[in-house]
C-alpha positions as CSV (number, residue, x, y, z in Angstrom):
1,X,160.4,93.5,109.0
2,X,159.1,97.0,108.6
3,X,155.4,97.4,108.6
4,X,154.1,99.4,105.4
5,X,153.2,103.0,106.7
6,X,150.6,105.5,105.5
7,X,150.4,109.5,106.1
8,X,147.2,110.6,107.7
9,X,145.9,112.3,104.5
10,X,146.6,108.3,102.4
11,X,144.5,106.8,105.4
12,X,141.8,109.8,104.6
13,X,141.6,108.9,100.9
14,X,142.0,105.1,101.4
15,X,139.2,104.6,104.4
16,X,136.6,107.2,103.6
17,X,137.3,109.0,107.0
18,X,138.1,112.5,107.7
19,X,141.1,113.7,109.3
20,X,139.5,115.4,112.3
21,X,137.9,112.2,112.6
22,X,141.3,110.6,113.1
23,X,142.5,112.5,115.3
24,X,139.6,112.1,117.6
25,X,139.6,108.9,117.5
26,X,143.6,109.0,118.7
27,X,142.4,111.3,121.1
28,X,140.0,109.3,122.8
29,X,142.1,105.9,122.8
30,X,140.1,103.8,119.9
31,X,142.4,104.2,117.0
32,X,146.1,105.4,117.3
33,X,148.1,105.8,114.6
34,X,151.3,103.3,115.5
35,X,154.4,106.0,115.0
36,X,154.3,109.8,115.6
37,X,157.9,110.9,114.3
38,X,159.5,114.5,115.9
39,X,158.0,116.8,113.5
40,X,154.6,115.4,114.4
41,X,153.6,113.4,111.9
42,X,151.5,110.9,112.2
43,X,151.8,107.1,110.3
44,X,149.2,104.6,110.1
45,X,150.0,101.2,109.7
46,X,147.9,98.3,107.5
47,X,146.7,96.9,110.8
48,X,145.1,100.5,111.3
49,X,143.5,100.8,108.3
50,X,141.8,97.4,108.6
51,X,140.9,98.4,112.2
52,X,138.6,101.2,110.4
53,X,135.6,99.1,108.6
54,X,135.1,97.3,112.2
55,X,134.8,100.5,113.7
56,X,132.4,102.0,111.1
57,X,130.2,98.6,111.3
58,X,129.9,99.1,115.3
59,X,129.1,102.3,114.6
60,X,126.6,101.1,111.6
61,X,125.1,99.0,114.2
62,X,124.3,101.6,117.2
63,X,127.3,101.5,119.3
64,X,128.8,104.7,120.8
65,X,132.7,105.1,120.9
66,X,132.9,104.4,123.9
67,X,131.2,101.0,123.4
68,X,133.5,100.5,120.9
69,X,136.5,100.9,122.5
70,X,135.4,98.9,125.3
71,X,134.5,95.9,123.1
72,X,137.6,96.3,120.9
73,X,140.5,96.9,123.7
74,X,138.8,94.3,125.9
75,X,138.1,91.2,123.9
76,X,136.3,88.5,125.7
77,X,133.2,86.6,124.7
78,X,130.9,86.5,127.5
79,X,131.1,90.5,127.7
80,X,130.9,91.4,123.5
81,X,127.9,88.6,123.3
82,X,126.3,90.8,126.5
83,X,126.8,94.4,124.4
84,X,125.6,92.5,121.5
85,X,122.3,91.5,123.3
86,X,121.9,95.1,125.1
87,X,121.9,96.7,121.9
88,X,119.6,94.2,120.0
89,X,117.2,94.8,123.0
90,X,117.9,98.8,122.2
91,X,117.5,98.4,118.9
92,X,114.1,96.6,119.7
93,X,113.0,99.6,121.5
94,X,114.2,102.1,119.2
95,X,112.2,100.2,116.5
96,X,109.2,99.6,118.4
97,X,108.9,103.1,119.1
98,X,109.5,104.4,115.0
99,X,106.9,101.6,114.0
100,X,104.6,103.4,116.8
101,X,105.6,107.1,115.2
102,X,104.7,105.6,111.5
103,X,101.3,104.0,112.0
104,X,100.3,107.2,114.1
105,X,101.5,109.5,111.8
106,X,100.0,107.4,108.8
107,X,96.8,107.2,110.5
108,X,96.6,111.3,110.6
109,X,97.8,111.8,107.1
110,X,94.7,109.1,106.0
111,X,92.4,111.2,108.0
112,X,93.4,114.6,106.5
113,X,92.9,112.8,102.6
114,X,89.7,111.9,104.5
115,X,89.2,115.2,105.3
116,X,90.0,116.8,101.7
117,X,87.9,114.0,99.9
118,X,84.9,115.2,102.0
119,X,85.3,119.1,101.6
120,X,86.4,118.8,98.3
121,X,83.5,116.8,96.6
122,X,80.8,117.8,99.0
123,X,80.3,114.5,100.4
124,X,77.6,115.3,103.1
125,X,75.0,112.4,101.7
126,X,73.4,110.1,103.8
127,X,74.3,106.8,103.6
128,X,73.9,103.0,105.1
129,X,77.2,101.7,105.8
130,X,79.0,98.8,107.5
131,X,81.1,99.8,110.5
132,X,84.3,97.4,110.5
133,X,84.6,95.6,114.1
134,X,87.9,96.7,115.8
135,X,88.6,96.9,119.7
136,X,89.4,100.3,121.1
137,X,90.3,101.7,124.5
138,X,87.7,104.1,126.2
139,X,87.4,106.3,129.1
140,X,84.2,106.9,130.8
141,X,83.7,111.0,130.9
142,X,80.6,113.1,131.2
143,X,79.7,115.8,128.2
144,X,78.5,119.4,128.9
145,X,78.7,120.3,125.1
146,X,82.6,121.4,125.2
147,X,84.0,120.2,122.0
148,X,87.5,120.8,122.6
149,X,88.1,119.2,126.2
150,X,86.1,116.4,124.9
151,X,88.4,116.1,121.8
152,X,91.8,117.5,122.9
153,X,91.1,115.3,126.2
154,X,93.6,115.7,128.5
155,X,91.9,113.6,131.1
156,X,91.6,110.9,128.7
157,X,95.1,111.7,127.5
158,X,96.6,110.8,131.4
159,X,94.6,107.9,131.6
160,X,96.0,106.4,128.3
161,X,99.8,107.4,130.1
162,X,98.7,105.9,133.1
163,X,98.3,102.7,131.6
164,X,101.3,102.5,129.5
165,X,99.4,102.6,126.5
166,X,99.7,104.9,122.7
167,X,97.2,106.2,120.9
168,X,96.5,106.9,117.0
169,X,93.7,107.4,114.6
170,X,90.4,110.0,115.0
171,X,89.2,110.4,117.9
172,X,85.5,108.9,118.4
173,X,82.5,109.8,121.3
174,X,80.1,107.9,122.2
175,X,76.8,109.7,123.2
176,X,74.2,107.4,125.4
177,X,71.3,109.9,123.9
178,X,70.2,111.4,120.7
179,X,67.7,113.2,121.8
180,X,69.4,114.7,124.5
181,X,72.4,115.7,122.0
182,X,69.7,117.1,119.9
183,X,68.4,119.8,123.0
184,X,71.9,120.1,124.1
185,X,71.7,118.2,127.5
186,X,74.4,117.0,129.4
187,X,74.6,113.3,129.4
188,X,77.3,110.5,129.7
189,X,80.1,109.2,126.5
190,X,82.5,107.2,126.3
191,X,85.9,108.4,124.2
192,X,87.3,106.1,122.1
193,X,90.5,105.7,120.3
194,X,92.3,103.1,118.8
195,X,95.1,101.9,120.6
196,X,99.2,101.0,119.7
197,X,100.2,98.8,122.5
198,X,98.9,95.3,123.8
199,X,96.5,96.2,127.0
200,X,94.2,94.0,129.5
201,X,90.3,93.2,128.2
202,X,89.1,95.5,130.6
203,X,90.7,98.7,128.8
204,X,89.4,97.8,125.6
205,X,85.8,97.5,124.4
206,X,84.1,96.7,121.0
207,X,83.4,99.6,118.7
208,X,81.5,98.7,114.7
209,X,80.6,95.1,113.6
210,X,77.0,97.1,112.8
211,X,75.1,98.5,109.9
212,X,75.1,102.3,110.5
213,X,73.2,105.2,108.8
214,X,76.2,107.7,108.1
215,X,76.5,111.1,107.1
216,X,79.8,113.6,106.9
217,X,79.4,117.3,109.0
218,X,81.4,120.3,107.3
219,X,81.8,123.0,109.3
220,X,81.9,124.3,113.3
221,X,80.4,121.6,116.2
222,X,77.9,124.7,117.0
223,X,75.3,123.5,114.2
224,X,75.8,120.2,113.5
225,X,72.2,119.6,114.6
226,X,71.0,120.2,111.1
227,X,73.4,116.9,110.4
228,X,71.7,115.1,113.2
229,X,68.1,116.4,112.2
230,X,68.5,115.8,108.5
231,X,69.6,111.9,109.2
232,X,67.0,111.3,111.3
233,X,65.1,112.6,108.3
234,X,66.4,111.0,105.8
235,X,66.0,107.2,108.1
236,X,62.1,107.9,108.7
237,X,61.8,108.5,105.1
238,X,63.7,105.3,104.6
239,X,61.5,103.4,107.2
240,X,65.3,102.7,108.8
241,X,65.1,102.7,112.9
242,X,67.9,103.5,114.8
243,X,69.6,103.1,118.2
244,X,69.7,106.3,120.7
245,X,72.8,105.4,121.3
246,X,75.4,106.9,118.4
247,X,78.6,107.8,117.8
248,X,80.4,110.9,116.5
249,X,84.1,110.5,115.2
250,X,86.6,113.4,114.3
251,X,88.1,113.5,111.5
252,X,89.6,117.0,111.0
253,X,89.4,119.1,114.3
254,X,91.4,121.2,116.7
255,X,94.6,118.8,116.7
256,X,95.0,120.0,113.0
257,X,93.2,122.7,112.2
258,X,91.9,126.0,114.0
259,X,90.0,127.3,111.3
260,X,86.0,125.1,112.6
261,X,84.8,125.3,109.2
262,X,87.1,123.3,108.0
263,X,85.8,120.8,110.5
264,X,85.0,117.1,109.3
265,X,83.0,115.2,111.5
266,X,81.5,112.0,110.6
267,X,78.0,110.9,112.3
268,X,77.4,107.2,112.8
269,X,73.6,106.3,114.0
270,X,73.8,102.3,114.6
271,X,70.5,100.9,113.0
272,X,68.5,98.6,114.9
273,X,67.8,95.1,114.1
């Protein structure tokens, strides 16, 4: 018995899929209509049509068209559950690396409201805080008073590549010396940044579990000694004594912004027990 037949344009309206789609699809072996008369036209059977909805769930589901027509034209179970479990392992990947691209991104947008909130109501007060423990990776460097290689840091940058690691939220120094900060001598830091991916102890080291005295700096990295002079200030007055070691962490700078009075930098002086 005949099989019902359907013009191309029927299967268009019926399946959702575009001519030019069809046609491809004959083209490249995956789905050929079942009878092309003499005048060229082409008839689909009801086998064809149902043939559609598995190839747009493939499809759905991360297979090329070539996958596809493997899996389809070559049915066997050992080799569809092996394309199964290479594309779950892709899939894996692909969504390892867009939960990656979402936290970082996240983590900037939060800074730049950090940013706003700061510029927008003045909020250059100094204040006790408690600094949230969290484990970070860091990078020995040295500091000659260049902001920008110590912020943009492309050596820091290559070591973070190096060991197969990501990166996201503000970056964050640590200076060894106030006093030395405060007559611009060279001395030794540590940058910090949070990181994406699991990594050995000895990348990572503490940063915060500590009561700090805190204070926001608007404007260029050239005077923020008037920040650093005014907390230590405002802690003498308070009869509040603090570490020389401290800790300077970026929140609007040169990855977002060239304009350095726009700069948001927030000073954290650990206070000593």
């Amino acid at each position: 018995m005949r099989k019902e037949k359907y013009y191309i344009g029927e299967v268009e309206k019926i399946c959702g899929i575009a001519k030019k789609t069809l046609r491809f699809y004959d083209k490249i072996g995956l789905l050929s209509p079942f009878e092309i008369n003499n005048n060229g036209y082409r008839y689909y059977s009801k086998d064809n049509l149902y043939t559609i909805p598995v190839i747009k769930y493939y499809k759905q589901s991360g297979f090329t068209l070539e996958n596809i027509k493997k899996v389809m034209n070559d049915f066997n179970y050992q080799n569809i559950e092996e394309s199964f479990s290479e594309k779950i392992k892709d899939l894996e990947e692909l969504e390892r690396e867009l939960i990656m691209k979402k936290r970082s991104l996240e983590d900037w947008n939060s800074l730049v409201k950090e940013a706003r909130m700061v510029i927008d109501y003045k909020l250059t007060d100094v204040k006790v805080k408690f600094l949230e423990k969290e484990k970070v990776i860091f990078q020995n460097q040295d500091f000659e008073g260049d902001y920008i290689s110590s912020v943009i840091n492309i050596e820091f940058t290559n070591y973070v590549e190096e060991i197969g690691n990501a990166i996201t939220g503000p970056v964050i120094i640590e200076f060894s010396s106030l006093m030395d900060k405060m007559h611009g001598n060279p001395q030794q830091i540590k940058v910090l940044q949070k990181n994406l991916l699991k990594c050995s102890s000895e990348q990572l080291m503490e940063f915060g579990g500590d009561l700090v005295i805190s204070c926001y700096h608007i404007g260029s990295h050239k005077n923020i000694k008037e920040t650093y002079k005014k907390m230590c200030d405002w802690a003498k007055l308070h009869n509040y004594k603090h570490e020389d070691k401290f800790y300077e962490r970026y929140v609007m700078d040169y990855w977002t912004i060239k304009d350095e009075e726009k700069f948001v930098t927030e000073i954290l002086i650990k206070i000593k027990k």
